[in-house]
LUMGUMI-995589 format. One line per field, with one value per residue: residue number from 1; z, x, y of N, C-alpha, C, O in turn. Coordinates in Angstrom, 1 decimal, always signed. Each point is the difference from the previous one (the first is absolute). Layout:
N
nr = (NUM;...)
n.up = (Z;...)
n.east = (X;...)
n.north = (Y;...)
ca.up = (Z;...)
ca.east = (X;...)
ca.north = (Y;...)
c.up = (Z;...)
c.east = (X;...)
c.north = (Y;...)
o.up = (Z;...)
o.east = (X;...)
o.north = (Y;...)
REM end
This chain:
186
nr = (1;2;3;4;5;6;7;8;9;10;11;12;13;14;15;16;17;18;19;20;21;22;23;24;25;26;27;28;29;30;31;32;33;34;35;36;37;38;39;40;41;42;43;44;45;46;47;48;49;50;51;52;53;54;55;56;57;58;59;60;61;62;63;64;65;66;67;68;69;70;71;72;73;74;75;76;77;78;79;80;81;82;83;84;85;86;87;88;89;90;91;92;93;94;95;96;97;98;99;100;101;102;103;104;105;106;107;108;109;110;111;112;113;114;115;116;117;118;119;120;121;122;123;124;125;126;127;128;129;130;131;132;133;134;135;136;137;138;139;140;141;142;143;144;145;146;147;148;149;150;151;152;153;154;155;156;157;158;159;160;161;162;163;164;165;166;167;168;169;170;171;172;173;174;175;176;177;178;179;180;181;182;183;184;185;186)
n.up = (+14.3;+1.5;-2.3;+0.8;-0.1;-1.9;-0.7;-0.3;-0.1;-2.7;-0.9;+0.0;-1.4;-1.6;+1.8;-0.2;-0.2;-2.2;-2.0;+0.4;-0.7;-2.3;-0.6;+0.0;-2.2;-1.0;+1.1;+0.3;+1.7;-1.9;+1.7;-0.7;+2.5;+0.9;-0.4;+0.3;+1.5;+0.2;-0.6;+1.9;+1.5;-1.6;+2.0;+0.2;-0.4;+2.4;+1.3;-0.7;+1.6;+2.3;+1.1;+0.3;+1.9;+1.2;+0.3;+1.4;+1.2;+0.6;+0.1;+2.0;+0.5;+2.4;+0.3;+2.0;+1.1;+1.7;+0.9;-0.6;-0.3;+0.4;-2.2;+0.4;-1.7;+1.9;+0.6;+1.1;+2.4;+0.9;+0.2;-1.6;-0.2;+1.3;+2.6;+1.6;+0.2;+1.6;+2.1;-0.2;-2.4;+1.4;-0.6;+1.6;+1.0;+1.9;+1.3;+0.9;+1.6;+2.0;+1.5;+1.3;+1.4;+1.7;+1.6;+1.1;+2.2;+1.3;-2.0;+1.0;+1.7;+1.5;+1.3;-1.8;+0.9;+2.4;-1.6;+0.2;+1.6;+1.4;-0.7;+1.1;-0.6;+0.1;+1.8;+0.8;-1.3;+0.7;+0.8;+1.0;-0.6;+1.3;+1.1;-0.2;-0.6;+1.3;-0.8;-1.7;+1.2;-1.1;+1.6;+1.0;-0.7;-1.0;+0.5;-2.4;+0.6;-0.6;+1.7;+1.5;-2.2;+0.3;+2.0;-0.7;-2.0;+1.3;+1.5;-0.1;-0.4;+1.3;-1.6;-1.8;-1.5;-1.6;-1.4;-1.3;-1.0;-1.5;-2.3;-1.2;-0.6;-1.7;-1.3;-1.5;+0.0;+0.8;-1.5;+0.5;+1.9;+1.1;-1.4;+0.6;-0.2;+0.4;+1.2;-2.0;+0.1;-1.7)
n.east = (-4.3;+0.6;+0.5;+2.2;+1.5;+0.1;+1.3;+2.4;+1.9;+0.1;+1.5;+2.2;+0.7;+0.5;+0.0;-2.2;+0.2;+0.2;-1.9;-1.6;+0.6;-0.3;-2.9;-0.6;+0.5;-2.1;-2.2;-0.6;+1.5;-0.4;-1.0;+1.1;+0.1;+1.4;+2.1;+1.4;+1.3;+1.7;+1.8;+0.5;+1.9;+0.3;+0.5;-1.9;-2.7;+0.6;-0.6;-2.1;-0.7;+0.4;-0.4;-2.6;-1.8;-0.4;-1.8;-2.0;+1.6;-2.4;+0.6;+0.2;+2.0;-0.6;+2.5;-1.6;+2.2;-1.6;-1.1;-0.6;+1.3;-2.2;+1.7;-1.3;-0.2;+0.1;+2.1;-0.5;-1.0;+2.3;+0.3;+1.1;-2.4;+0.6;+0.2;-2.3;-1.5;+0.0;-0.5;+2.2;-0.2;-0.9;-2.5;+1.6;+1.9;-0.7;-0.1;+2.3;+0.9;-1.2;+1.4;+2.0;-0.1;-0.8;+1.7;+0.4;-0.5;-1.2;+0.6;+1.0;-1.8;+1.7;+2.1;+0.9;+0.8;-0.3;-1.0;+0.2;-1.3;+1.0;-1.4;+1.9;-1.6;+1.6;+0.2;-0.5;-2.0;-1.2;-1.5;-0.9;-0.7;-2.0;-0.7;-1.8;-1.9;-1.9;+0.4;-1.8;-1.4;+0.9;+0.5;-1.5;-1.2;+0.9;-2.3;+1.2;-1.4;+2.1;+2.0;-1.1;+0.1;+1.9;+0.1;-1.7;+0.7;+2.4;-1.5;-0.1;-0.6;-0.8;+2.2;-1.3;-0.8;+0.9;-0.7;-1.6;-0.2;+1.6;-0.5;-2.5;+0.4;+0.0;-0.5;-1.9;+2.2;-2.1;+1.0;-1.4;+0.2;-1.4;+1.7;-0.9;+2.0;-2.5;-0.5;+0.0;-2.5;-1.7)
n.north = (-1.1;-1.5;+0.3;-1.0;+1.6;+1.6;-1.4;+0.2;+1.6;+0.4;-1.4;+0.7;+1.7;-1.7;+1.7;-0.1;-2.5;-1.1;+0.6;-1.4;-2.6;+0.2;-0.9;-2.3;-0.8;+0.5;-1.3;-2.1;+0.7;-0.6;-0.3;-2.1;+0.3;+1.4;-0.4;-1.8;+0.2;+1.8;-1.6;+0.4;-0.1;-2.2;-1.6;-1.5;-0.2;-0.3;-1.4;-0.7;+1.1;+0.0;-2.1;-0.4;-0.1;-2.0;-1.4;+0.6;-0.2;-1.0;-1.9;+1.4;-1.5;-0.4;-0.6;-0.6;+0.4;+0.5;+1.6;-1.9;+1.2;+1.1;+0.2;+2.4;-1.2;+1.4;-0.9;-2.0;+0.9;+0.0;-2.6;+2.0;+0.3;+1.8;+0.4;-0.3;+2.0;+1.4;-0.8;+0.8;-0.7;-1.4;-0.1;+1.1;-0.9;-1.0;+2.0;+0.0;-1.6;+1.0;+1.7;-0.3;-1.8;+1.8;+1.2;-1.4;-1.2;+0.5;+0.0;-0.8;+0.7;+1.2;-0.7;+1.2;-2.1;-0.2;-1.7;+2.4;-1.9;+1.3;+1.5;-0.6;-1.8;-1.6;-0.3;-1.9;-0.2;+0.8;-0.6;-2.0;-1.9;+0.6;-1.1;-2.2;+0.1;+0.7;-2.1;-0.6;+0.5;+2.1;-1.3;+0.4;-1.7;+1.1;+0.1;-1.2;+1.7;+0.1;+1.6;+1.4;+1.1;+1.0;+1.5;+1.4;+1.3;+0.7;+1.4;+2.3;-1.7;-1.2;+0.1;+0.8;-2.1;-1.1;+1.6;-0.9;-1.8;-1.2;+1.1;-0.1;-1.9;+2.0;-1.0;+0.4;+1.0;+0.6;-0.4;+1.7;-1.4;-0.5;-1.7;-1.9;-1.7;-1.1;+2.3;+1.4;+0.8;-1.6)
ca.up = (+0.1;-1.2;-0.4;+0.5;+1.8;+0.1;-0.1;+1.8;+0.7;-0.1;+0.1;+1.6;+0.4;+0.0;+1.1;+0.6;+1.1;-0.1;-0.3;+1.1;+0.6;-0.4;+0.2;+1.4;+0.2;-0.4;+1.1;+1.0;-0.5;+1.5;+0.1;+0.2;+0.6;-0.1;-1.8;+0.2;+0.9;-1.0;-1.4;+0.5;-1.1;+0.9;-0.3;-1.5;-0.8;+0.1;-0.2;-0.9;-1.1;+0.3;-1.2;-1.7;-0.4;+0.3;-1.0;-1.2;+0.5;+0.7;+1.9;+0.3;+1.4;+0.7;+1.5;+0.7;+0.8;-0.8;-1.4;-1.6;-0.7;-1.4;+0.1;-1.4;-0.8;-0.6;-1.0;-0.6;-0.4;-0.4;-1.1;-0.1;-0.9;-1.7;-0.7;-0.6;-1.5;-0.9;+0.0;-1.5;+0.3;+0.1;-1.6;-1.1;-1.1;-0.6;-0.4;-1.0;-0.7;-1.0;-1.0;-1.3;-0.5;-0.4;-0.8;-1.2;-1.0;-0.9;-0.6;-0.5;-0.5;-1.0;-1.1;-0.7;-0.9;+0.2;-0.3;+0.6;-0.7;+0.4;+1.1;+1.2;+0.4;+1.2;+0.5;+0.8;-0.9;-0.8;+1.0;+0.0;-1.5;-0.4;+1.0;-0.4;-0.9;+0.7;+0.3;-1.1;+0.6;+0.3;+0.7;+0.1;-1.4;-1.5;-1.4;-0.5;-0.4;-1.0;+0.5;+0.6;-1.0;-0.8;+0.9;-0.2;-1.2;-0.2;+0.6;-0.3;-1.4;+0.8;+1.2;+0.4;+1.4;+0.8;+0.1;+1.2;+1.1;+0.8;+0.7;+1.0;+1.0;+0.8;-0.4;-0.5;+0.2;-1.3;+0.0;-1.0;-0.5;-0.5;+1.1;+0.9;+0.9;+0.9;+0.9;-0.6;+0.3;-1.0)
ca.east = (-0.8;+0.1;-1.2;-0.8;-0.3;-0.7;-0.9;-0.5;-1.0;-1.4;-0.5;-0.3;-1.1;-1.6;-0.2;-0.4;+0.0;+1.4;+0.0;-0.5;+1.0;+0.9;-0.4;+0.1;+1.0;+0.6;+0.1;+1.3;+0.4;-0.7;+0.2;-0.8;-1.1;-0.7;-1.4;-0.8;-0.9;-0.7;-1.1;-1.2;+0.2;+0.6;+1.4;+1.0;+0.1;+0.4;+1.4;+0.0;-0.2;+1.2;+0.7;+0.4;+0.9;+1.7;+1.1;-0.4;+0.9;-0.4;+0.5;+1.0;-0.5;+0.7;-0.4;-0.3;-0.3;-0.9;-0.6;+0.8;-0.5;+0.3;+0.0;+0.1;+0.3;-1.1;+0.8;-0.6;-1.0;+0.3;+0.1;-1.2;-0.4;+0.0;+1.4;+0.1;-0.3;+1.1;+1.0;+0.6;-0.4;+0.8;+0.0;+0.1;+0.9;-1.3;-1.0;+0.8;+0.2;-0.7;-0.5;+0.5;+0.4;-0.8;+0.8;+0.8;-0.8;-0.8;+0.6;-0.1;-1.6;-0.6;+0.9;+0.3;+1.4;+0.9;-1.0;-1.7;-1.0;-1.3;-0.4;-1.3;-1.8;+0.6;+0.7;+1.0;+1.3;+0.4;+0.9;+1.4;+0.4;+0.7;+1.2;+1.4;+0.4;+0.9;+1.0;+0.7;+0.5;+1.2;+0.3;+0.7;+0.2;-1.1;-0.4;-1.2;-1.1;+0.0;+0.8;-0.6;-0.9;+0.7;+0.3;-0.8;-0.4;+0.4;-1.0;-1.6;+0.1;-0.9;+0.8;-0.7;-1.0;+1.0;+0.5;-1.4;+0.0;+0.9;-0.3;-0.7;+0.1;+0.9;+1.0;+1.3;+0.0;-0.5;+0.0;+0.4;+1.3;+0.4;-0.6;+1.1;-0.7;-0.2;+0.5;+1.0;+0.8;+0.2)
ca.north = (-1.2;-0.7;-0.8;-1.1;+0.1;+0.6;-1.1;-0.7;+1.3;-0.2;-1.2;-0.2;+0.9;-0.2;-0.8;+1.0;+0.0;+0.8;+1.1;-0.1;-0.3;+0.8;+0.6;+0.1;-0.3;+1.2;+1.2;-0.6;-1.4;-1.0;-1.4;-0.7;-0.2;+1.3;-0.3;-1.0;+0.8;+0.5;+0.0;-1.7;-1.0;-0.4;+1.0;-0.9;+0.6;+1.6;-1.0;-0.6;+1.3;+0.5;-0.7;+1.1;+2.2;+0.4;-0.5;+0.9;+0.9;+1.1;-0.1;-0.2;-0.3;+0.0;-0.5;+1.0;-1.2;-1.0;+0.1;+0.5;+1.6;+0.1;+1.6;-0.3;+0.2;+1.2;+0.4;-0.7;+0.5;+1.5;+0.0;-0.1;-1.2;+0.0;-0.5;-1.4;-0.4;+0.6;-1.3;-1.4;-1.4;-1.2;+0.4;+1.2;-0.6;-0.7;+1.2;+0.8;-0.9;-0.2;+0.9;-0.1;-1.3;+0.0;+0.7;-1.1;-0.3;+1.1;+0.3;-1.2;+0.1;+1.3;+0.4;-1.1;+0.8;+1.6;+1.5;-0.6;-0.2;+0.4;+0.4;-0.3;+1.0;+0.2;+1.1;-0.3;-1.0;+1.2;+0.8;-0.7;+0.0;+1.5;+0.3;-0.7;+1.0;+0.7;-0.7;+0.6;+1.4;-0.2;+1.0;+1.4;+0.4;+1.2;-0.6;+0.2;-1.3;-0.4;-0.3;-0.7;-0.9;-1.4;-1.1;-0.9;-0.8;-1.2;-0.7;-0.3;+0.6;+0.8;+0.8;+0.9;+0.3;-0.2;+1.1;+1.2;-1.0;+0.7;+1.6;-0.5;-0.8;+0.6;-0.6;+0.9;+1.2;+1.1;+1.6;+0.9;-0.1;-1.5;-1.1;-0.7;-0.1;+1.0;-0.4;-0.2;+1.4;+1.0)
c.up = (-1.4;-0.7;+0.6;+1.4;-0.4;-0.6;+1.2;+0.9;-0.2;+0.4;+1.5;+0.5;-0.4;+0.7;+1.1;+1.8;+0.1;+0.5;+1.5;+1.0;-0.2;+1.0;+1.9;+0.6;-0.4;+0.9;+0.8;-0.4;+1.2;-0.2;-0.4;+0.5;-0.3;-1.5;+0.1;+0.9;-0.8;-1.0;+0.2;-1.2;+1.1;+0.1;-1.0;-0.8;-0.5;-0.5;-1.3;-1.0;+0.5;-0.9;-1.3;-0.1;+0.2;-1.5;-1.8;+0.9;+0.2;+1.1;+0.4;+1.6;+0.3;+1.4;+0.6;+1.6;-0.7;-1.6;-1.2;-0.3;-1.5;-0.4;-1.7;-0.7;-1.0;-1.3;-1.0;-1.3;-0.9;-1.5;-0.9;-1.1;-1.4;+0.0;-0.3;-1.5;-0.9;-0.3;-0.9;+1.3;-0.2;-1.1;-0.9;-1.4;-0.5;-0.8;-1.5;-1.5;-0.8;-0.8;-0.9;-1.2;-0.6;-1.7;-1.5;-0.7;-0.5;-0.7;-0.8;-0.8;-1.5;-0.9;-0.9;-0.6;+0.0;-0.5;+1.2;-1.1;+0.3;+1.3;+1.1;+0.5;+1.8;+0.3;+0.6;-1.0;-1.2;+0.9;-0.3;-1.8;-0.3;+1.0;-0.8;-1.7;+0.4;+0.2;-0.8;+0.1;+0.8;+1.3;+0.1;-1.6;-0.4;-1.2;-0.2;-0.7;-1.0;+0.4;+0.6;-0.5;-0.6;+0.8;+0.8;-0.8;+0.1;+0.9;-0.8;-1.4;+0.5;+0.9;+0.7;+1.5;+1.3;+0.8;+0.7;+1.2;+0.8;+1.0;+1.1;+0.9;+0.5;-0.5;-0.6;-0.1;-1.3;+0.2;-1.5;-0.8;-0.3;+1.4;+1.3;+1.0;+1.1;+1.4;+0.0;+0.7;-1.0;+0.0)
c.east = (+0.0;-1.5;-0.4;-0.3;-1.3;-1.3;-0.3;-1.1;-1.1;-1.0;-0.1;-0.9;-1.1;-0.7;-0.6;+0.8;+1.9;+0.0;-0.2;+1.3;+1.0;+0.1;+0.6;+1.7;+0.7;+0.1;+1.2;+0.3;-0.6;+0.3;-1.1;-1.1;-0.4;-0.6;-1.1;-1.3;-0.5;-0.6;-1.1;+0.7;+0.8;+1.3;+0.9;-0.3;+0.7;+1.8;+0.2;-0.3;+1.3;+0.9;+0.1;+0.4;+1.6;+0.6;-0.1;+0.9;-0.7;+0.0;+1.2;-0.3;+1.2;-0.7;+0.2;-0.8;-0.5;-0.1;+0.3;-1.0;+0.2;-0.3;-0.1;+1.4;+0.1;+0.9;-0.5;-1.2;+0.1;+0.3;-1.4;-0.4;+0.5;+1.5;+0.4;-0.1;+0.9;+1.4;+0.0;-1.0;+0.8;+0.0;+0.0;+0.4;-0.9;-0.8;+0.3;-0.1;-1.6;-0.9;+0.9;-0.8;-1.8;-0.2;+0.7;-1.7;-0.5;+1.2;-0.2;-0.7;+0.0;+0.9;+0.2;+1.3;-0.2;-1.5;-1.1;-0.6;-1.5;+0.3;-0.8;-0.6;+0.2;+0.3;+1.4;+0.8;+0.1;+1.4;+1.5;-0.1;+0.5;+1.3;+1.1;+0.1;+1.0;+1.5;+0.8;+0.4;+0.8;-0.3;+0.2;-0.1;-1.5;+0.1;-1.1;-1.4;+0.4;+0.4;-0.9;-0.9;+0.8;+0.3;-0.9;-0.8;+0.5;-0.4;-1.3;-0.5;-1.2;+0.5;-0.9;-0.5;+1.3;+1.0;-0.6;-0.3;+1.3;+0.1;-0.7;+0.6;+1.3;+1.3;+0.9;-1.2;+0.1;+0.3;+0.3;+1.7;+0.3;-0.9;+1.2;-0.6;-0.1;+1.1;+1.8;+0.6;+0.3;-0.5)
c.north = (-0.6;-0.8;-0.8;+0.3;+0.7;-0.8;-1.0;+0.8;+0.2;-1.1;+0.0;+1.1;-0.2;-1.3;+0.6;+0.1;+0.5;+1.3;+0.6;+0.8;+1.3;+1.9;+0.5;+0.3;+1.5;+0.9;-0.3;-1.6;-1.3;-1.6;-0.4;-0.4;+1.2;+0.4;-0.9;+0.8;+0.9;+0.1;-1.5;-0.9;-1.0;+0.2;-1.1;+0.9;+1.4;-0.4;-0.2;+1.4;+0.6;-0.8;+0.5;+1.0;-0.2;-0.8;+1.3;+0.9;+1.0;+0.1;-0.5;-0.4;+0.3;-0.3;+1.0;-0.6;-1.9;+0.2;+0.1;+1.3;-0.3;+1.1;-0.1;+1.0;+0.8;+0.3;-0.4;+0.7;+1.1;+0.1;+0.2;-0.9;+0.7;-0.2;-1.4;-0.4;+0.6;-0.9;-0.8;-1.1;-0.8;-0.7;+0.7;-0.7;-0.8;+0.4;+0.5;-0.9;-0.8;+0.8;-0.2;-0.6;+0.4;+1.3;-0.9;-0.4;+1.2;+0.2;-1.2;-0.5;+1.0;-0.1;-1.2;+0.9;+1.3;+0.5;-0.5;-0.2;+0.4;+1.2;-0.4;+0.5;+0.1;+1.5;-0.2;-0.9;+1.2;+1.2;-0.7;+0.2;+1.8;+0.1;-0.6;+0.9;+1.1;+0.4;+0.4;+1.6;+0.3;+1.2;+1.3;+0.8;+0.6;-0.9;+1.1;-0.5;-0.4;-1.7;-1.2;-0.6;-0.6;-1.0;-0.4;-0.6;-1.4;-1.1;-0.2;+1.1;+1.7;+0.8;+1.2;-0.5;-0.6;+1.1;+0.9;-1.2;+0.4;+1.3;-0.3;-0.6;+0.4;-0.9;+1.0;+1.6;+0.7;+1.9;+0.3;-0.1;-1.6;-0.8;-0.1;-0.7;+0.1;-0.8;+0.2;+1.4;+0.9;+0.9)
o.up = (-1.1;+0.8;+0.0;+0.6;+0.8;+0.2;+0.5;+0.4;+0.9;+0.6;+0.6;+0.9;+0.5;-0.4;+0.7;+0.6;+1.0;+1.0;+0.4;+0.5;+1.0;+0.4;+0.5;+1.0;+0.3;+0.1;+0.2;-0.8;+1.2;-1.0;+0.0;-0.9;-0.6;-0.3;-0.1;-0.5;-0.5;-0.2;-0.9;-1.1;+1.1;-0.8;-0.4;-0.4;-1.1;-0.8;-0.4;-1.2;-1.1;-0.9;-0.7;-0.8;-0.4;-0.6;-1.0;-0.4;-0.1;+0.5;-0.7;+0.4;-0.8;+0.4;-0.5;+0.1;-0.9;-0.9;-0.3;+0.1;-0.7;+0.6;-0.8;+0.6;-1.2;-0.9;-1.0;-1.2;-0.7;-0.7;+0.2;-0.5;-1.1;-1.1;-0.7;-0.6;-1.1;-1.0;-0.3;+1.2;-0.8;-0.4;-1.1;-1.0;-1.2;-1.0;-0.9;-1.1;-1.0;-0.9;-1.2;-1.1;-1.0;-1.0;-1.0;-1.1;-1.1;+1.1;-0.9;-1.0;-1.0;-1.1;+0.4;-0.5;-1.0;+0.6;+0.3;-1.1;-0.5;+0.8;-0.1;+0.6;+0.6;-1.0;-0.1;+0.2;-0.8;-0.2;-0.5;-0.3;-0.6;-0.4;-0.3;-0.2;-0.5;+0.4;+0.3;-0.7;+1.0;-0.3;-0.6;-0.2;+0.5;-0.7;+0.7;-0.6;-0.5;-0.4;-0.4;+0.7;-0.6;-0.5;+0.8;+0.4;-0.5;-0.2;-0.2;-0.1;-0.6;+1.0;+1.2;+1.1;+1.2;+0.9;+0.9;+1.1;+1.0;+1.2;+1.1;+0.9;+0.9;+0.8;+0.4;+0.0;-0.8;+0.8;-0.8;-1.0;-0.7;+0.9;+0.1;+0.6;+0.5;+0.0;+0.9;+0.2;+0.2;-0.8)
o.east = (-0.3;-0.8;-1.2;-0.8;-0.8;-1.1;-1.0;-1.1;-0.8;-1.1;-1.0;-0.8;-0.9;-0.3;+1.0;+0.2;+0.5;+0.7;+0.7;+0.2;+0.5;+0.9;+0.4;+0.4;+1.1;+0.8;+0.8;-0.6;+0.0;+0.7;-1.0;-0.8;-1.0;-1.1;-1.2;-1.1;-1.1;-1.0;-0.6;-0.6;+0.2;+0.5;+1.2;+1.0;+0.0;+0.7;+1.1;+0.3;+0.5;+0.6;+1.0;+0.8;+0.8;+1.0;+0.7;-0.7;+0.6;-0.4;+0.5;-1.0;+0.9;-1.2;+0.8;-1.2;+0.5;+0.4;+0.5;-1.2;+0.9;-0.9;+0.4;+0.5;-0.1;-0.6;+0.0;-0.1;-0.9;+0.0;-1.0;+1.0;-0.1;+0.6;+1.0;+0.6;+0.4;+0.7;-0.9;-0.2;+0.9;+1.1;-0.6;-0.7;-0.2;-0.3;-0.8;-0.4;-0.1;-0.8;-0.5;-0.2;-0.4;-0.7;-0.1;-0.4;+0.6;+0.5;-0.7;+0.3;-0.7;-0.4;-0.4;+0.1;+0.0;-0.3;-0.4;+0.2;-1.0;+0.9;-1.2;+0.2;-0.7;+0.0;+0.8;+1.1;+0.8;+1.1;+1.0;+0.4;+1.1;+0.9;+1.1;+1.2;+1.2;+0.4;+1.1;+1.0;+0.1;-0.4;+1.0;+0.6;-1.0;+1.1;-0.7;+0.2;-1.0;-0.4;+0.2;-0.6;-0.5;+0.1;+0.4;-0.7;-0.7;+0.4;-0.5;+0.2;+0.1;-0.6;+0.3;+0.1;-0.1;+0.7;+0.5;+0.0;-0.2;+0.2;+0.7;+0.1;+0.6;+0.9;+1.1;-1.2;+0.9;-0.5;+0.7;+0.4;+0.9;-0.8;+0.9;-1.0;+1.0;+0.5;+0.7;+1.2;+0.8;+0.2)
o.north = (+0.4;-0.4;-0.1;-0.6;-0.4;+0.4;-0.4;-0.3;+0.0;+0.2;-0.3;-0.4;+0.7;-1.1;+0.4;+1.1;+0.6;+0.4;+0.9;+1.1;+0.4;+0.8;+1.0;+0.4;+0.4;+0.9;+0.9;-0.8;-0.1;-0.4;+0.7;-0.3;-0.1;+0.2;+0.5;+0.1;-0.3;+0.6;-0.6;-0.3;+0.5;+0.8;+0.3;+0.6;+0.6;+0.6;+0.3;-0.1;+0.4;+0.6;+0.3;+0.6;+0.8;+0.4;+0.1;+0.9;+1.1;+1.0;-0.9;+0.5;+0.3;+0.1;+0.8;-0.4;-0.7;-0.7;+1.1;-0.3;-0.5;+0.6;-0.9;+0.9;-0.2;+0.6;+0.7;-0.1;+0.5;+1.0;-0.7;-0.6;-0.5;-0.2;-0.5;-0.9;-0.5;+0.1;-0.7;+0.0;+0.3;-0.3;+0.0;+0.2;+0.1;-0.7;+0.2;+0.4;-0.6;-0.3;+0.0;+0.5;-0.6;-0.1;+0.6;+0.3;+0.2;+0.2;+0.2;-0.5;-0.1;+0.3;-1.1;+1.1;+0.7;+1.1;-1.1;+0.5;-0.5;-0.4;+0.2;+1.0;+0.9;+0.7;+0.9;-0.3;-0.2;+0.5;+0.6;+1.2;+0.3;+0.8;+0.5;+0.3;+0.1;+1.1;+0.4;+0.2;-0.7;+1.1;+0.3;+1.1;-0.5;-0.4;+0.7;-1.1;-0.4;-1.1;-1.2;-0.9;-0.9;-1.2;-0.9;-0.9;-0.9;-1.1;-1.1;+1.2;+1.1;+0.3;+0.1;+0.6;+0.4;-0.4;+0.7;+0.5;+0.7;+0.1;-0.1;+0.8;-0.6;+0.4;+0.3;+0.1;+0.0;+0.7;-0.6;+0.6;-0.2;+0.3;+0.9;+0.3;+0.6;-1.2;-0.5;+0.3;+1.0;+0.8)
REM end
């Protein structure tokens, strides 16, 4: 199911007399007059909620003598709400692009010619400025704190607190034997 069918679908299930409808349609499949009869509604307006649930693809009809039958859609239902959400969005590339573009300003805000000029009292704009540090570290590699105090001296003259911020927020990896960063499999 796609974003927009699953936005058609909610929007069409918040409607008591739909639900009604869905409801009635899940024990068996019925016509028209026989809903209308059941749920005390008239049979345009039964006409006019079958219209939505079919164009939102939770009912399906067919002819059957006289009568158009209408039947639900239960494949439909089987789909559950967290795999809707788990679903790329139709603005994923949207999404991406302004985190980027929000990633650039805080950089932007903080660096001048390559030095930070401040640590941010943020948490989340501290996070990106340590990530984009980060950078300067080579994969899969053992430094040492001397190692990882000259190359971050060339950011922030306060390499210490930049260095324990990093550890914490898990960026890079501390043991008795050196640094590295983290996520690398050292």
């Amino acid at each position: 199911m796609t974003e927009a069918d699953a936005i058609r679908l909610f929007k069409c299930l918040a409607d008591k007399s739909r639900l009604q409808i869905l409801k009635s349609l899940s024990v068996e499949d019925m016509y028209v007059e026989r809903l209308a009869k059941r749920l005390g509604l008239s049979a345009p307006t039964v006409c006019f909620h079958l219209k939505k649930l079919s164009d939102a693809g939770a009912v399906t009809s067919y002819k059957n003598q006289y009568y158009m039958m209408y039947s639900l859609k239960k494949e439909v239902f089987q789909t559950s709400i967290l795999e809707i959400v788990q679903q790329e969005s139709d603005e994923a590339q949207l999404q991406i692009q302004r985190d980027e573009e929000y990633r650039q300003k805080v950089l932007d805000a903080f660096f001048e010619y390559g030095k930070l000029k401040a640590i941010p009292a943020q948490l989340k704009k501290e996070r990106i400025v340590l990530e984009h540090i980060a950078r300067a570290f080579e994969c899969g590699r053992m430094y040492s704190e001397k190692e990882v105090n000259l190359i971050l001296s060339d950011f922030y003259d306060d390499f210490c607190t930049i260095r324990r911020d990093m550890v914490q927020e898990g960026i890079l990896g501390r043991s008795s034997v050196g640094y590295w960063k983290m996520g690398d499999g050292v």
